[in-house]
The first five atom37 places (N, CA, C, CB, O) and aatype in JSON, in Angstrom:
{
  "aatype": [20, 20, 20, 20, 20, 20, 20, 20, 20, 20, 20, 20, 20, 20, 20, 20, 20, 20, 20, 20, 20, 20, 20, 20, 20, 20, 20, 20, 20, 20, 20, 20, 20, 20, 20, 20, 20, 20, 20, 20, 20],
  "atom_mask": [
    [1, 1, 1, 1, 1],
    [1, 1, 1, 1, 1],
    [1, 1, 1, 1, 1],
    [1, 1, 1, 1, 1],
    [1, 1, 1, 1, 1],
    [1, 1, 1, 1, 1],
    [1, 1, 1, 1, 1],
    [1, 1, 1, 1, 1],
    [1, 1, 1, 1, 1],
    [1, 1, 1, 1, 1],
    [1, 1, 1, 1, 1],
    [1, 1, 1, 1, 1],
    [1, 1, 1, 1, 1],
    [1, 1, 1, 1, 1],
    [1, 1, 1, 1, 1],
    [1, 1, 1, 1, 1],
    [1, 1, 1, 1, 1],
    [1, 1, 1, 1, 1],
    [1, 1, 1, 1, 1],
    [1, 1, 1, 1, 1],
    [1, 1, 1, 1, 1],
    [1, 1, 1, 1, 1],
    [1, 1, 1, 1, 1],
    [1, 1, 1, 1, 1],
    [1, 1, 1, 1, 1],
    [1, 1, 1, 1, 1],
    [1, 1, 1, 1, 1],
    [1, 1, 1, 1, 1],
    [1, 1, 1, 1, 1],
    [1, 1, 1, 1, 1],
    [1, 1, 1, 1, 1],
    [1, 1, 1, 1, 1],
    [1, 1, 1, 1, 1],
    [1, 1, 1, 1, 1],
    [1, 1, 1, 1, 1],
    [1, 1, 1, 1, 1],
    [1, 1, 1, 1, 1],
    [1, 1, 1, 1, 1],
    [1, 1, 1, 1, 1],
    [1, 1, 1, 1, 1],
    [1, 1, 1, 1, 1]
  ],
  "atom_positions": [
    [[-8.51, -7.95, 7.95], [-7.82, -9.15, 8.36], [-8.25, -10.3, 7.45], [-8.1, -9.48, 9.85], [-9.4, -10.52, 7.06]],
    [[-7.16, -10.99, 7.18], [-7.63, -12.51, 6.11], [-7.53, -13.64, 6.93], [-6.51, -12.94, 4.66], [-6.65, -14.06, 7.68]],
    [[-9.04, -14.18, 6.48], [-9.55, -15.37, 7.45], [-8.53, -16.31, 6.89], [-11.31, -15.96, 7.33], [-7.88, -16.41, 5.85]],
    [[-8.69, -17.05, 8.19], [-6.83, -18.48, 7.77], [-8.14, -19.61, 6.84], [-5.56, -20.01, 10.34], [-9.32, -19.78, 7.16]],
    [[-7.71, -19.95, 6.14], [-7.96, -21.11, 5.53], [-8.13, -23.0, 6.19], [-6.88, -20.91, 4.65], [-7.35, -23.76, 6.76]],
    [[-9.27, -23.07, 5.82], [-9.43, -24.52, 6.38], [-8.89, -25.2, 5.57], [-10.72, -25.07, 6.61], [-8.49, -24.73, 4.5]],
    [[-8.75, -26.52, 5.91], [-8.38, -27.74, 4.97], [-9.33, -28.94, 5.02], [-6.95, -28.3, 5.34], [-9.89, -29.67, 5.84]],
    [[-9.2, -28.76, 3.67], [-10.36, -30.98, 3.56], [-10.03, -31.44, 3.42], [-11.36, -31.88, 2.82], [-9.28, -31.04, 2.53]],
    [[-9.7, -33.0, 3.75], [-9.4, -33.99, 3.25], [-10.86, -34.97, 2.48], [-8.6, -34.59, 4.39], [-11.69, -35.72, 2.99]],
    [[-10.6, -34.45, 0.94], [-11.65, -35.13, 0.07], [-11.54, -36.44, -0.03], [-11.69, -34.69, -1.22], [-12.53, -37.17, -0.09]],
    [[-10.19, -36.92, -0.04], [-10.02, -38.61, -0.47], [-9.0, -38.88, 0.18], [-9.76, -39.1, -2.04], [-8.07, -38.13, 0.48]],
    [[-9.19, -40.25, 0.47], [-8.07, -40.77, 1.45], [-6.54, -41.06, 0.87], [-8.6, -42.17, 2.05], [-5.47, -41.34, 1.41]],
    [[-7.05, -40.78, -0.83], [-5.42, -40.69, -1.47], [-4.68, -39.71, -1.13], [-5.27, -40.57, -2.9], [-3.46, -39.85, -1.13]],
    [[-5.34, -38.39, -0.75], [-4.6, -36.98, -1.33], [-2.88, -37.43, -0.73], [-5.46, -35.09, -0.38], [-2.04, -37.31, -1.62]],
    [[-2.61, -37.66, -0.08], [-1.52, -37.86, 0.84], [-0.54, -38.72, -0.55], [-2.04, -38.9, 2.54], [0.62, -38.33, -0.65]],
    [[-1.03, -39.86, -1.58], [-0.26, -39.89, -2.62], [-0.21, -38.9, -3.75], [-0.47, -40.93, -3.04], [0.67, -38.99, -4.61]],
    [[-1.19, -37.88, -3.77], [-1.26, -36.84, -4.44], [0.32, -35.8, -3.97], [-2.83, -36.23, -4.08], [1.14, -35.46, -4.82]],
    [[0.38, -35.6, -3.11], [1.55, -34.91, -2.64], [2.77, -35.91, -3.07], [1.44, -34.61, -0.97], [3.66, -35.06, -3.19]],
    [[3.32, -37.01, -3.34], [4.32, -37.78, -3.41], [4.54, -37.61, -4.63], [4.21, -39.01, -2.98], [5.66, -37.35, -5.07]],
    [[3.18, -37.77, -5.53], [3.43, -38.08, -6.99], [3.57, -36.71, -7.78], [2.18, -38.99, -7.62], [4.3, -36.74, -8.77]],
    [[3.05, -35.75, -7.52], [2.66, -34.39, -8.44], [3.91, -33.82, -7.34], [0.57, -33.5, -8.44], [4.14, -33.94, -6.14]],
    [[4.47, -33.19, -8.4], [6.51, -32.16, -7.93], [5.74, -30.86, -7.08], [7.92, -31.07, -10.12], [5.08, -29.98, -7.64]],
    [[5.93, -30.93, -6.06], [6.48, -29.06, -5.5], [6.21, -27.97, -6.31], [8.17, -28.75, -5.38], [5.39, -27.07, -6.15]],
    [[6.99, -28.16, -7.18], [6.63, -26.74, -8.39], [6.08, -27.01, -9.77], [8.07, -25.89, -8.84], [6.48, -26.48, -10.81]],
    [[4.9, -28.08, -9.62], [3.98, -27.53, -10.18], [3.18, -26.57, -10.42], [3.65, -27.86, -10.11], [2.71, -25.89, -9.52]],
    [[2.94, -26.4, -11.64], [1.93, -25.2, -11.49], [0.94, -24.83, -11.14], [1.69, -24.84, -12.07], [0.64, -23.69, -10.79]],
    [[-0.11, -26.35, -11.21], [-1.29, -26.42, -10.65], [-1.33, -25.99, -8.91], [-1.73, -27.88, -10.98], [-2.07, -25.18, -8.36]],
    [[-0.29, -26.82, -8.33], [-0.22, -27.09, -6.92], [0.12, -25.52, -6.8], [0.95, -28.37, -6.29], [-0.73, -24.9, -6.16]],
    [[0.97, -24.91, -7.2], [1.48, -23.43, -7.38], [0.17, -22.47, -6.52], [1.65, -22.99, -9.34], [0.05, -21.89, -5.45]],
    [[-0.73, -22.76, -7.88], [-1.55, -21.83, -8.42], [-2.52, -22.13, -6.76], [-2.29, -22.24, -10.29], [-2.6, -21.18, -5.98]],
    [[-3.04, -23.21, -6.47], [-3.56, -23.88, -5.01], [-2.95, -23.03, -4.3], [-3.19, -25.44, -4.55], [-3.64, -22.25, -3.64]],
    [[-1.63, -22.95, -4.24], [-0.9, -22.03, -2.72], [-1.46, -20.75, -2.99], [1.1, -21.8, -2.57], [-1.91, -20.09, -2.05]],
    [[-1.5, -20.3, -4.19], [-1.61, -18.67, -3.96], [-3.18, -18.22, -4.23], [-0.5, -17.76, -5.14], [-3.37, -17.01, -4.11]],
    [[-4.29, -19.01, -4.58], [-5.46, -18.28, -4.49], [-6.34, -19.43, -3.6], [-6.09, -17.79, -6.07], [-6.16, -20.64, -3.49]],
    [[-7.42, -18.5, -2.98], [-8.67, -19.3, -1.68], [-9.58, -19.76, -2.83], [-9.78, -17.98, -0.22], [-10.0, -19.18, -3.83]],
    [[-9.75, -21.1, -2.32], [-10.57, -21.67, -3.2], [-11.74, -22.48, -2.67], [-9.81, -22.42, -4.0], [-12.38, -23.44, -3.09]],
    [[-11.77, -21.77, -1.62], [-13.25, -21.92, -0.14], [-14.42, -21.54, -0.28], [-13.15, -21.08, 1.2], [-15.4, -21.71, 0.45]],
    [[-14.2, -20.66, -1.91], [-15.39, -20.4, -2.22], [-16.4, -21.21, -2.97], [-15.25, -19.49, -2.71], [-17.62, -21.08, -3.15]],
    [[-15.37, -22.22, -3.39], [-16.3, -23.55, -4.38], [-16.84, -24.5, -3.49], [-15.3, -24.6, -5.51], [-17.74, -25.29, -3.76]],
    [[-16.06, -24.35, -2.06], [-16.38, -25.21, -1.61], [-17.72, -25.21, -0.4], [-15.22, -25.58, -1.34], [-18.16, -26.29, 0.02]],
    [[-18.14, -24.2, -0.04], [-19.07, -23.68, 0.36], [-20.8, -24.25, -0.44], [-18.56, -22.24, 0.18], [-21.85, -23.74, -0.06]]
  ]
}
């Protein structure tokens, strides 16, 4: 079974981060499809 993923809110911008950077970016892309809970640990 795959553990669900938490979420952080690092900065109180991220919320203009989503407005300004497109949907199908690649970066944001690449965020949807791999866990990255491990850096953050």
């Amino acid at each position: 079974m795959v553990p669900s993923q938490q979420t952080f809110q690092f900065s109180q911008y991220s919320s203009l981060y989503d407005l300004i950077v497109p949907a199908d970016n690649l970066l944001r892309r690449i965020n949807d499809l791999i866990d990255f809970s491990f850096i953050h640990k």
